[in-house]
C-alpha positions in Angstrom: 4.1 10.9 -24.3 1.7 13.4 -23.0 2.7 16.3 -20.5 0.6 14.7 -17.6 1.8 11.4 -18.2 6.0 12.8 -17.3 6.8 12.5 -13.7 6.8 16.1 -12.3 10.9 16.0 -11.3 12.3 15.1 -14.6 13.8 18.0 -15.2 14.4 18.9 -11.9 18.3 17.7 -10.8 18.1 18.9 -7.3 15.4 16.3 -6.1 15.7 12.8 -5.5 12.7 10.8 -5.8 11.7 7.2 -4.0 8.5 5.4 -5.5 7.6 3.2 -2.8 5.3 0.0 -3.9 3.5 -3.1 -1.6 3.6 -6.2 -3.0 0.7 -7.6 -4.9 -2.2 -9.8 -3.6 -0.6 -12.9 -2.5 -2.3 -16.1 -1.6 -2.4 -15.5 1.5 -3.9 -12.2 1.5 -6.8 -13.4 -0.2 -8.1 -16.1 2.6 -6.6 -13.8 4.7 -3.9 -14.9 6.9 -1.8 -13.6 9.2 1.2 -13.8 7.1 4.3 -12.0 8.5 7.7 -13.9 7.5 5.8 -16.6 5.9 6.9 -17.1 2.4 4.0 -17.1 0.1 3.6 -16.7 -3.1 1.1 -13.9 -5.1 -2.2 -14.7 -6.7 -2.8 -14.7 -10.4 -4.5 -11.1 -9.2 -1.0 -9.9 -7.8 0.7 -10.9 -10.4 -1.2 -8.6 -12.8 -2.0 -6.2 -9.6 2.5 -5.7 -10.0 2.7 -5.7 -14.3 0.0 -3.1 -13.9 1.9 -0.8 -11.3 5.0 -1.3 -14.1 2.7 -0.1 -16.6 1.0 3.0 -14.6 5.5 4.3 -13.6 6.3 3.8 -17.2 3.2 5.9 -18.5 4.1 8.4 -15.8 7.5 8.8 -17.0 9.4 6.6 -14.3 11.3 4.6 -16.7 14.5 4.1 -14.9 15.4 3.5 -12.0 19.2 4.0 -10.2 18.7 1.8 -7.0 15.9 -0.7 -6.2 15.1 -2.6 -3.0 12.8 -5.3 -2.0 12.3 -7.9 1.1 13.5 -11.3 1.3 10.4 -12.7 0.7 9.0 -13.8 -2.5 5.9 -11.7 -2.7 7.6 -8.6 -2.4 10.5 -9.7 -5.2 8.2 -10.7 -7.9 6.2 -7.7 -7.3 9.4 -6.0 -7.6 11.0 -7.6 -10.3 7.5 -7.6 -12.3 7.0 -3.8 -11.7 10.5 -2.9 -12.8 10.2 -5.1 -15.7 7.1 -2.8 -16.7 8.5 0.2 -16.1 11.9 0.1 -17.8 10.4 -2.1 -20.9 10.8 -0.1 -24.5 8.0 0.5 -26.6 9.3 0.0 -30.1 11.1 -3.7 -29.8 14.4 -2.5 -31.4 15.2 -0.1 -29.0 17.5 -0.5 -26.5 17.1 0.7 -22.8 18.8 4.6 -22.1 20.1 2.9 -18.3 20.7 -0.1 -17.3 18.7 -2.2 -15.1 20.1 -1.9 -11.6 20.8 -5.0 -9.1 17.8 -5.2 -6.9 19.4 -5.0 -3.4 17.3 -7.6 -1.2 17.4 -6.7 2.8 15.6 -8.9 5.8 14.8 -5.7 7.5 12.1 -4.9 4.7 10.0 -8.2 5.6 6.7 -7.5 6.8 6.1 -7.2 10.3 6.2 -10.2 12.3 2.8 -11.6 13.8 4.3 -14.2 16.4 2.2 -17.1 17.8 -0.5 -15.6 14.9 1.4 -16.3 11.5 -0.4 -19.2 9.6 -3.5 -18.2 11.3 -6.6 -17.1 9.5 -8.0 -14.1 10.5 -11.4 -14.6 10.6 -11.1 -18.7 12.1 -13.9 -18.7 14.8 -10.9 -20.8 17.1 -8.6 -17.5 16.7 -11.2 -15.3 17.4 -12.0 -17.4 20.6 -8.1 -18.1 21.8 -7.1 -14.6 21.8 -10.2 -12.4 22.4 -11.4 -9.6 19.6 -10.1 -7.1 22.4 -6.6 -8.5 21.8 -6.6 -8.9 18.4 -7.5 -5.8 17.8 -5.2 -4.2 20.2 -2.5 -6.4 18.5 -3.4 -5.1 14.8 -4.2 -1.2 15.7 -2.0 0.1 18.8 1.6 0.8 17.4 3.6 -1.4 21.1 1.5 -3.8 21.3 2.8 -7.4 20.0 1.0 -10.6 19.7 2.2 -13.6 21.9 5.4 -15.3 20.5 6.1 -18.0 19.0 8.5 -21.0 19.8 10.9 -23.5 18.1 8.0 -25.7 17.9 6.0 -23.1 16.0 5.0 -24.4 12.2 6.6 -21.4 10.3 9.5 -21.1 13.2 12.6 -19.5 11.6 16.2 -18.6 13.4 17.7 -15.5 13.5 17.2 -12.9 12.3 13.6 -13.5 12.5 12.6 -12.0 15.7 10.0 -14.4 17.4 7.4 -11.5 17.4 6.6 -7.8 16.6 5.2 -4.6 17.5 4.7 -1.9 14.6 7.1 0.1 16.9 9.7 -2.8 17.1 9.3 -3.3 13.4 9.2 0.5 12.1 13.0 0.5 14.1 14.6 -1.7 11.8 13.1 -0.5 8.4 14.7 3.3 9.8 17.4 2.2 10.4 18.1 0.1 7.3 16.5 3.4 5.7 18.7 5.7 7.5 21.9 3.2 6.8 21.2 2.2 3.5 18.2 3.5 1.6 19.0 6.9 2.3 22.3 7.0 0.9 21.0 6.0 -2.2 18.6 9.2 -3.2 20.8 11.6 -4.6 19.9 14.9 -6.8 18.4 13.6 -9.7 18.2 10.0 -8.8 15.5 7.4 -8.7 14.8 4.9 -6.0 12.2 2.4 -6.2 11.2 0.1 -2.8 9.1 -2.6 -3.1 7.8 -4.3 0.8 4.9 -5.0 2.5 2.0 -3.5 4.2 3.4 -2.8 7.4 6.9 -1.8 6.3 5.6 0.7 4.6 3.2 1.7 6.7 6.2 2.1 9.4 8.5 4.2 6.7 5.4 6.2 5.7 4.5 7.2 9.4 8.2 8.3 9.7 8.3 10.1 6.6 5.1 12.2 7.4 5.9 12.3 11.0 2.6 10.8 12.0 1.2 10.2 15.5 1.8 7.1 16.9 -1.6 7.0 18.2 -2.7 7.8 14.0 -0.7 4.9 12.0 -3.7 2.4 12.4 -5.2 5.4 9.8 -2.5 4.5 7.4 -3.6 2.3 4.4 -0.7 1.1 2.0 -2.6 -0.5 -0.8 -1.6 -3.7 -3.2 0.7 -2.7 -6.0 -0.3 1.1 -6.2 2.8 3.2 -6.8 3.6 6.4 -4.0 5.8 8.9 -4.4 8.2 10.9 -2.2 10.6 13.4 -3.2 13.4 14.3 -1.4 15.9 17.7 -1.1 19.8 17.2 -1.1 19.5 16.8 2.7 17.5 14.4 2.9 14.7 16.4 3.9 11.1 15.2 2.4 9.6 18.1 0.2 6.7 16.9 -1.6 3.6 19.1 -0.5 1.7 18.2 2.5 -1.8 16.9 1.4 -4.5 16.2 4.3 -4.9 12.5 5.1 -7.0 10.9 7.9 -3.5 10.0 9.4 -3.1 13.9 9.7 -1.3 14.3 6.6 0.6 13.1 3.8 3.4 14.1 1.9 2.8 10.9 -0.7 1.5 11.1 -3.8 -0.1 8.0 -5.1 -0.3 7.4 -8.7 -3.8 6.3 -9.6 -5.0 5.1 -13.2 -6.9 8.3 -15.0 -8.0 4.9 -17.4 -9.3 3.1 -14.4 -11.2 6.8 -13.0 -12.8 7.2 -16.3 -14.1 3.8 -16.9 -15.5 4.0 -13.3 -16.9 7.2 -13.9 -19.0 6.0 -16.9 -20.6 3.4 -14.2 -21.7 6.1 -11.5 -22.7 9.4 -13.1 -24.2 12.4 -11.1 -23.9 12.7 -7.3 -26.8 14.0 -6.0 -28.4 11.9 -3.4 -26.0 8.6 -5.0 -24.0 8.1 -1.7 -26.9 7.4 0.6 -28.0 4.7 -1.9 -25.0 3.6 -2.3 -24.5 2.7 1.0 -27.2 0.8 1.7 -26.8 -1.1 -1.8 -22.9 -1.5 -0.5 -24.1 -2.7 3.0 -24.6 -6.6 1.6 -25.0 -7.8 5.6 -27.2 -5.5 6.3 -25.4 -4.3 9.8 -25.5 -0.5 9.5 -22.0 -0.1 8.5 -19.1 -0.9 5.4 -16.1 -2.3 6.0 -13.8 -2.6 3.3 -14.3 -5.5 1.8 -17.7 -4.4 1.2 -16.1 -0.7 -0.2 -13.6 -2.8 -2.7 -16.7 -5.2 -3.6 -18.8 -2.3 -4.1 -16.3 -0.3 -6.4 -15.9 -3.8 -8.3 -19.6 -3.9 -9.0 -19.3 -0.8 -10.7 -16.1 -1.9 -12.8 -17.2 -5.3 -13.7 -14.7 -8.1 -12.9 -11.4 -7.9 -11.2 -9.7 -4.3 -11.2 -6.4 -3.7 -10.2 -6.9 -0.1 -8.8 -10.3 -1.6 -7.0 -8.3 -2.8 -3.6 -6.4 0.5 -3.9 -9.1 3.2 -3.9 -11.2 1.2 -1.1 -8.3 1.2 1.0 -8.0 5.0 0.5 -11.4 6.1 0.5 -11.9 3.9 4.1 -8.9 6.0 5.6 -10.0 9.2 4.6 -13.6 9.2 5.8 -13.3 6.5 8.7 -14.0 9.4 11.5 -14.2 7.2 14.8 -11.1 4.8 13.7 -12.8 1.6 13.8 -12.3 0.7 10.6 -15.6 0.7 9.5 -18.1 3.6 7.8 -21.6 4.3 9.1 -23.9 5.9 7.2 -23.3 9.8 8.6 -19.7 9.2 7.9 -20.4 8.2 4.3 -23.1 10.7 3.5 -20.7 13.4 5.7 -17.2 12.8 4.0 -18.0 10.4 0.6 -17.8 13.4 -1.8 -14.8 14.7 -0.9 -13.0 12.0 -0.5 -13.9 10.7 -4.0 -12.6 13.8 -5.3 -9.6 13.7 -3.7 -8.8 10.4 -4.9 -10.8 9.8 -8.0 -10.9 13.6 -9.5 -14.0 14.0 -11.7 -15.5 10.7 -10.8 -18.8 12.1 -9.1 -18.6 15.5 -10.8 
């Protein structure tokens, strides 16, 4: 194994580290739905999206792991039992594992945030769109009290207690801390290993906490599919992984990126030079001025050829860094401004 692929605290018995991991693409995502509590199962994309996260912890040297946790819902556990599968798996068939696999401990207070009155809903249905008002929807998606209309006992995916009947970030951030605080936390002892696998918004709500972001900020927070991040922690309990600059206003995760998946990208692109202005407008497939993501991923995926795992994931990452006005979207100053930089950040060498 080669020194950069060994996790950086292997030696180092006075840290504890937590690899925190989203789920892989699930059906649902890919319409996409407002999913929330629903129980839905992951594409044929997620399901290589989580063996290839296994993969990318084992080369890095996470091979064991002393406490894992997941959701109740299925997305997150195979994603989680995939992932662990990949990372504690032996090389040479007729070894034997150095630890034992631990029990994954399951916990309803790492299910993703719930959406009310929106779950089963698509997101982009002309009827939603018209019922609730963009204003609302986007108020309900972006500011971290606001929560969309509940639902009732007659609701299609109703369920009792403890399923809350809807959620604001800030409602739902509350019970991940204090299952965190209660349970998680307990767990990450000097030299230890924890691995959490949950959703988008669970994350995103452990995250902000971590890195003590700005309410007003944790819209800025992307937690891409199956892309491992890594926290490391003093005997405290006190985070002490650097502080890196993010568009949330800093991050103290470190999220473990394919070099394989940089360098096959970097064959693709080449030089810099005056690359990002064309890219943009060959990236801008509706013509409207500006990217959103889905355009960003499908751009990136141009260059790769086919489905990439680590596609999703870099989007995600490069649209938080350089979105400057928070609307989710890059114009072309933004992307001409910021592009370079935030390639380099998160794809070192790609553009050089």
């Amino acid at each position: 194994m080669s020194k950069e692929s060994v996790c950086q605290d292997d030696n180092d018995e006075e840290v504890a580290t937590l690899v925190i991991l989203r789920h892989g693409q699930s059906t649902w995502n890919a319409i996409p739905t407002f999913t929330g509590w629903c129980d839905c199962p992951l594409t044929d994309r997620g399901i290589a999206e989580a063996k290839s996260s296994g993969v990318l912890l084992r080369n890095r040297g996470y091979t064991h792991f002393d406490a894992v946790f997941t959701s109740n819902l299925t997305r997150a556990i195979v994603t989680c039992e995939l992932a662990l599968s990949g990372a504690t798996a032996t090389t040479n068939l007729t070894d034997t594992p150095s630890h034992s696999l631990p029990t994954i401990q399951r916990a309803w207070q790492l299910n993703e945030r719930h959406y009310g009155a929106l779950q089963g809903l698509q997101k982009d249905n002309s009827a939603v769109l018209q019922t609730y008002g963009n204003e609302n929807l986007t108020k309900w998606r972006r500011e971290f009290h606001a929560s969309p209309p509940p639902m009732d006992e007659l609701h299609k995916y109703y369920a009792p207690y403890p399923a809350p009947l809807t959620e604001s970030l800030g409602e739902c951030q509350k019970r991940v801390i204090r299952y965190w605080e209660e349970t998680i936390m307990k767990t990450l002892v000097p030299g230890g290993k924890v691995l959490l696998t949950a959703h988008s918004n669970t994350l995103r709500a452990l995250v902000s906490y971590l890195d003590e972001v700005p309410t007003e900020r944790v819209h800025n927070l992307h937690i891409p599919n199956s892309v491992p991040c890594v926290y490391r922690f003093d005997k405290s309990g006190k985070v002490v992984s650097p502080m890196l600059d993010s568009a949330a206003g800093g991050s103290r995760g470190q999220w473990l990126f394919s070099p394989e998946n940089h360098a096959r990208l970097k064959g693709k692109i080449g030089g810099s030079g005056s690359f990002t202005r064309s890219l943009f407008e060959a990236w801008d497939t509706n013509g409207d001025g500006v990217l959103s993501i889905d355009e960003i991923e499908a751009g990136l995926r141009s260059f790769v050829g086919g489905e990439d795992v680590a596609t999703s994931a870099i989007a995600g990452k490069i649209l938080e860094e350089i979105d400057q006005d928070g609307n989710d979207t890059l114009d072309l100053e933004e992307f001409e401004t910021h592009a370079l930089l935030a390639y380099r950040k998160f794809m070192p060498g790609l553009m050089e």
